[in-house]
N, C-alpha and C positions, 0 to 999 in steps of 0.2 A: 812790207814788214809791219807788225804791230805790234809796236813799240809804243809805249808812251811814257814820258817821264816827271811829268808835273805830279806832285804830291811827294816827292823822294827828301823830304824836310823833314819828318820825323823818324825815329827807328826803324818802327814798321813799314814806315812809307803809305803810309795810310791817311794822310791830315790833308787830306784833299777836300774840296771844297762840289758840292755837286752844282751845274751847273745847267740854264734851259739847252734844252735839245737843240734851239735855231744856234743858240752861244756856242757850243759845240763842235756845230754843223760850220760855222763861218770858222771857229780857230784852226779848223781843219781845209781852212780855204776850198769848200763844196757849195756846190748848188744845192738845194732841193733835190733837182732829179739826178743828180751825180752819187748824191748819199743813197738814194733809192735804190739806183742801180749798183752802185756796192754794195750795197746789202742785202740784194735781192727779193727787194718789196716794191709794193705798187708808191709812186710820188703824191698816192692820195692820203697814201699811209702817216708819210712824213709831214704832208700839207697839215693833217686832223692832228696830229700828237703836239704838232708847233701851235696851231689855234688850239688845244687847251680839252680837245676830244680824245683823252688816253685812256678814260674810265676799263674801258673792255680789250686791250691791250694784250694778246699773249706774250708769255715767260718770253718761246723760242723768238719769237720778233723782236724785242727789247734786246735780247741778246743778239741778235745783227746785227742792227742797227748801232748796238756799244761795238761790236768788234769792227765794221766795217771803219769807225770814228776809232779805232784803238786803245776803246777804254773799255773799264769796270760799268757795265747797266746803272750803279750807283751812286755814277759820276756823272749822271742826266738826274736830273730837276723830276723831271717827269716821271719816272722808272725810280727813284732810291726807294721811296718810303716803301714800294711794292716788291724791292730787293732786300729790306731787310728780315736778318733771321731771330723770331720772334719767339 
């Protein structure tokens, strides 16, 4: 199920805090290749995006990788500023 409920503290539920992808990856108690593999990307993917290589990043893969983790894309460190609508 992907469920997630941290951020449910203001009205909208929105006063979340965005967070690194490795931070994420561990509250979600995963490995590297466990996250990979729920999300259906290669573990080199996750490796490059945690070392600080997300420049080239597609929409659809950020969006895995949050839903596999049970979040908003813009509840990763790495992925908001490139989720917001501008």
């Amino acid at each position: 199920m992907l469920c997630y409920s941290r951020g449910d503290e203001g009205a909208g539920g929105n006063d979340h805090m965005a967070l690194p992808l490795k931070e994420q990856r561990r509250r979600a108690f995963l490995s590297t290749r466990e996250l990979a593999e729920k999300a259906a990307v290669a573990p080199d993917t996750i490796w490059r995006i945690e070392g600080g290589d997300y420049k080239r990043l597609r929409p659809a893969t950020m969006r895995k990788i949050a839903a596999a983790l049970g979040i908003h894309p813009s509840e990763i460190t790495e992925f908001a500023a490139r989720t917001e609508v501008g």
